[in-house]
C-alpha positions as CSV (number, residue, x, y, z in Angstrom):
1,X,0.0,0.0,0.0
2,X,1.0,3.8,-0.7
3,X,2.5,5.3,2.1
4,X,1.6,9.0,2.8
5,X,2.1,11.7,4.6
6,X,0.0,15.0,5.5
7,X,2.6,17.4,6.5
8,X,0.6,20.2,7.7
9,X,-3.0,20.0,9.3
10,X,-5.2,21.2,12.2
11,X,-6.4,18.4,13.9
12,X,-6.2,20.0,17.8
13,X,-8.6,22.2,16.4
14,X,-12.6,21.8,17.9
15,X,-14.1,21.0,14.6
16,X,-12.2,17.6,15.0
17,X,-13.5,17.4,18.9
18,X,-16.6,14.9,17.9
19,X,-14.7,12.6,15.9
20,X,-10.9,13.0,16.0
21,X,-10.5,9.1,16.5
22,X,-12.2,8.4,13.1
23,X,-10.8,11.3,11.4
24,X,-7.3,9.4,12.4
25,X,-8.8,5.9,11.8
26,X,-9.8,7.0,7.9
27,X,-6.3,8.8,7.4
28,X,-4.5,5.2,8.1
29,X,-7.2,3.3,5.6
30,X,-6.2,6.2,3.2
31,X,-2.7,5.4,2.9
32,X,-1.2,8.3,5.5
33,X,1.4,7.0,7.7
34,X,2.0,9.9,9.5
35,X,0.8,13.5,9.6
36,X,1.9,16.8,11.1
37,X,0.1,18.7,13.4
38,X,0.2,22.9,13.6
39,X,0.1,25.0,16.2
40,X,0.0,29.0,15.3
41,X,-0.6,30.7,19.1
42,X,0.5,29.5,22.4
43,X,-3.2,27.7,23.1
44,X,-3.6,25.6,19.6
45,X,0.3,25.1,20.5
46,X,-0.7,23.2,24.0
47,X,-3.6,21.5,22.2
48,X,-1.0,20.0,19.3
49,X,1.4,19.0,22.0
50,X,-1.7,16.9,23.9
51,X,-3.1,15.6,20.3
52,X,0.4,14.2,19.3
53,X,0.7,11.9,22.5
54,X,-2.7,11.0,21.8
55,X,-1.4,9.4,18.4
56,X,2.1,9.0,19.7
57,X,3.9,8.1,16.5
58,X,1.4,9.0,14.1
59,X,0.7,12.3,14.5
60,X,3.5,14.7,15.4
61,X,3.7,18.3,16.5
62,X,5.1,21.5,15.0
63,X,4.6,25.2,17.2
64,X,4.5,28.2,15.6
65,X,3.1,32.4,16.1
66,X,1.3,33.1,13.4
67,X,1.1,36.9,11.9
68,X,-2.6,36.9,12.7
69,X,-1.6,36.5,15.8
70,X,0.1,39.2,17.0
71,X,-1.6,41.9,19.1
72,X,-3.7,38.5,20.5
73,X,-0.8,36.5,21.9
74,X,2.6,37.2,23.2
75,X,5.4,35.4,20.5
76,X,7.8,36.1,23.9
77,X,5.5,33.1,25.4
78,X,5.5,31.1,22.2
79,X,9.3,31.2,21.7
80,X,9.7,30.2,25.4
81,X,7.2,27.2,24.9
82,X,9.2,25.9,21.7
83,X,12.2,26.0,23.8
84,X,10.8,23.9,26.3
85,X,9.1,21.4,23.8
86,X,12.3,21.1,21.6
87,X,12.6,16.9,22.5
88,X,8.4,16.8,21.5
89,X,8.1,18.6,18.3
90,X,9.8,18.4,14.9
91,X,9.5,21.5,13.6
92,X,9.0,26.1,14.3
93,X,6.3,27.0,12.4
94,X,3.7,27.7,11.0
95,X,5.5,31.5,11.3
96,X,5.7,34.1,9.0
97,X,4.3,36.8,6.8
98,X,0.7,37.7,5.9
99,X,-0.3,40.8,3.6
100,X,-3.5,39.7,2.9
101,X,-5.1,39.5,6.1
102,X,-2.7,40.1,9.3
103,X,-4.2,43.8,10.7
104,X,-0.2,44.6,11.5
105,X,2.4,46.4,9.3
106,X,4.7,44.7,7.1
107,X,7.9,45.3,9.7
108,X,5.8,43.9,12.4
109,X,5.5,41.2,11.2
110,X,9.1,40.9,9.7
111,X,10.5,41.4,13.0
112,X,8.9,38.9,15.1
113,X,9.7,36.3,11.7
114,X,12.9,36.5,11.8
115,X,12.8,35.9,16.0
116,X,11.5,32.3,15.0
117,X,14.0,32.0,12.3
118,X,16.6,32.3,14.2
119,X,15.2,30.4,17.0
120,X,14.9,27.7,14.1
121,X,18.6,27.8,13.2
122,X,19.4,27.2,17.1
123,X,17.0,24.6,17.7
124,X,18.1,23.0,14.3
125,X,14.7,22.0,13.6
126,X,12.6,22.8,9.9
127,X,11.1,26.4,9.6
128,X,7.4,25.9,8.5
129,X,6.1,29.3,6.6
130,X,3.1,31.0,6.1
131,X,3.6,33.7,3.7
132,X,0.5,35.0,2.4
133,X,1.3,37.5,-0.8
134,X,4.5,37.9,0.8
135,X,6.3,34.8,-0.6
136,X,9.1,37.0,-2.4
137,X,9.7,38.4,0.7
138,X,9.8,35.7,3.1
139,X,12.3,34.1,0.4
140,X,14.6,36.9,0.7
141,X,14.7,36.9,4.7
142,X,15.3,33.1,4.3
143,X,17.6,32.4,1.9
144,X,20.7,33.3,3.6
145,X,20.2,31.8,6.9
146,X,21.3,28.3,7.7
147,X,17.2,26.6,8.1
148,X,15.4,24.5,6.0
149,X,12.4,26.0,4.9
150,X,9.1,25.0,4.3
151,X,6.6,27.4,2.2
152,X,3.2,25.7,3.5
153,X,0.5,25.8,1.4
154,X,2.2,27.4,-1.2
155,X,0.1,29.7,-3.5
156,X,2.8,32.2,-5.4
157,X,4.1,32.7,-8.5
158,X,5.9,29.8,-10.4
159,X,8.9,32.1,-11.2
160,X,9.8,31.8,-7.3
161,X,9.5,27.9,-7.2
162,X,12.5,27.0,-8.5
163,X,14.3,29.8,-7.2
164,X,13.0,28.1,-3.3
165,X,13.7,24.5,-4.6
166,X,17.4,25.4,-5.6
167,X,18.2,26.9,-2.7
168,X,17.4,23.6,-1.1
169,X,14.1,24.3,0.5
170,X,10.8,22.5,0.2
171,X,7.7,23.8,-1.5
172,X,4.1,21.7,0.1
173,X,1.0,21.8,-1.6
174,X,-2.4,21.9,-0.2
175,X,-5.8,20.3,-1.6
176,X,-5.9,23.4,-3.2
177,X,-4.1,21.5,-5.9
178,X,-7.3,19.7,-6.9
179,X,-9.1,22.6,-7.8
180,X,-7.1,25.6,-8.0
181,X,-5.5,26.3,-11.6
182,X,-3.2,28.3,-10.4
183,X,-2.1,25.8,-7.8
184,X,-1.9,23.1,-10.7
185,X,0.3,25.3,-12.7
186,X,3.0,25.3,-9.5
187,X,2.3,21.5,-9.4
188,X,3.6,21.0,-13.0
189,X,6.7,22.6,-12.5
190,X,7.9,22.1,-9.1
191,X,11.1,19.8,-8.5
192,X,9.5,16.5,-7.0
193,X,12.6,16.0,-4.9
194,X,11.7,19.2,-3.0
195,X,7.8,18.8,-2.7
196,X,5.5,18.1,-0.4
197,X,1.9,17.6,0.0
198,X,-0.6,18.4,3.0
199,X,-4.3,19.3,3.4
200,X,-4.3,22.1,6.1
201,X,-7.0,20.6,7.0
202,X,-9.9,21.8,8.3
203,X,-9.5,24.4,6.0
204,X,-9.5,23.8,1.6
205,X,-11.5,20.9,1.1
206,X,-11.3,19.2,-2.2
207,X,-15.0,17.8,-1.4
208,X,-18.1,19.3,0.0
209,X,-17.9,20.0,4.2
210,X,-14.6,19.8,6.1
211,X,-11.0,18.8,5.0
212,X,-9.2,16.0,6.4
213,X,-6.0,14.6,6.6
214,X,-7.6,11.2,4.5
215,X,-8.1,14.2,1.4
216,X,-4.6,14.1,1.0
217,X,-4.2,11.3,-0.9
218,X,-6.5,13.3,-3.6
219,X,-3.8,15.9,-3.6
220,X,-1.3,12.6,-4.8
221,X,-3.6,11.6,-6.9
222,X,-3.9,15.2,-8.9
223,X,-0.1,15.8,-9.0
224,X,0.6,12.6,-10.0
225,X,-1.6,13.4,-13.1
226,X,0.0,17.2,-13.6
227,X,3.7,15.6,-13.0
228,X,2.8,12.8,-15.9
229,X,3.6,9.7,-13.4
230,X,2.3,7.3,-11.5
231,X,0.7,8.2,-8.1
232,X,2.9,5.0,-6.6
233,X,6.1,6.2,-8.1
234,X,5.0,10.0,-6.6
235,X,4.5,8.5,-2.7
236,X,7.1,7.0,-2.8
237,X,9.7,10.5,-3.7
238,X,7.6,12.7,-1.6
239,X,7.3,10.2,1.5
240,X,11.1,9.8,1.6
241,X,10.7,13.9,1.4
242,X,9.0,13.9,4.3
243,X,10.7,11.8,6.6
244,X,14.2,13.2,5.6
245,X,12.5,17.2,5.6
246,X,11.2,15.9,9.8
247,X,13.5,13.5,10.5
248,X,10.3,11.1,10.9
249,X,11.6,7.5,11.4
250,X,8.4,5.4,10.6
């Protein structure tokens, strides 16, 4: 069977409250082997950390401050918190830039960035971005510093793609892929070797109602048709991604 992975979901959030065990159950019947769970404030950090010993090695735990967060949590508290969860998470993130819908300015949000980039360089641990019509920019604070990136739920311009992939960071595709064109137009181009797929679930569902972190074997299915191969011969690239991205040993 296909092994998968879902590298970037919300499953400590309440929508999955009724029916998280089934929501996990259908995920394994899918195919996904593991899948990453993101915190963006202090509290959905805390509920991430108790959801990933719930599913002790299935579903693991990245913390992050997102830029719609700031005025509403302290990132002082959520640096501290990452410290002290460094052995329990595999990842910083999702952090980053937002010029879309974050209510602060541009250098705000820069500013308290590049605190969790640099706390990702000391930590050595994966920098998980969310750069909403900022993707340029979140690039150019990146690309100097010694962190491997991760541009979640990529939505920018193709032109920047390659430019992320050869500096040797990883571009990861939501269900998005299965019905936006301008998300399929990233998908045929991007370097498989730096690629990964996720559903950011609850959010973007390919289907009526709620995403899950089962939907991501629909985002395989759709690259695998953009990228001209066969969805097998994708898993097995982009699971080897994963582990190697995470240093996930399952």
């Amino acid at each position: 069977m296909m092994e998968l992975a879902d590298v970037h979901c919300h499953l400590n959030f309440d929508s999955f409250n009724r029916d998280r065990d089934e929501v996990v159950r259908r995920a394994k019947v899918a195919g996904v082997v593991f899948l990453i769970d993101s915190g963006f404030d202090y509290t959905s950090n805390e509920r991430s950390l108790r959801v990933s010993d719930s599913y002790e090695g299935f579903v693991f735990s990245t913390l992050g401050f997102s830029p719609n967060r700031i005025g509403k949590s302290d990132p002082r508290y959520v640096a501290s918190q990452i410290e002290e969860n460094r052995d329990r998470i595999i990842g910083v993130g999702e952090v980053g830039l937002d010029l879309k819908k974050a209510k602060t300015s541009y250098e705000q949000q820069k500013e308290i960035f590049l605190q969790f980039v640099e706390l990702a360089e000391e930590l050595e641990l994966p920098l998980i971005i969310h750069a909403r019509k900022a993707e340029e920019r979140a690039f150019d604070l990146i690309k100097s510093r010694d962190v491997t990136a991760v541009f979640h739920c990529y939505t920018g311009s193709t032109s920047l793609v390659g430019r992320i992939t050869d500096a040797g960071h990883y571009i990861s595709l939501s269900t998005l892929v299965c019905f936006s064109d301008n998300v399929k137009r990233i998908a045929e181009v991007v370097d498989v070797d730096h690629l990964l797929l996720e559903t950011d679930s609850p959010f973007l569902s390919p289907v009526k109602g709620r995403n899950e972190p089962a939907n991501v074997r629909m985002a395989y299915e759709t690259v695998a048709s953009l990228q001209g191969v066969g969805v097998d011969e994708l898993a097995i690239k982009l699971i080897k991604n994963a582990r190697e991205v995470f240093d996930v040993d399952i």
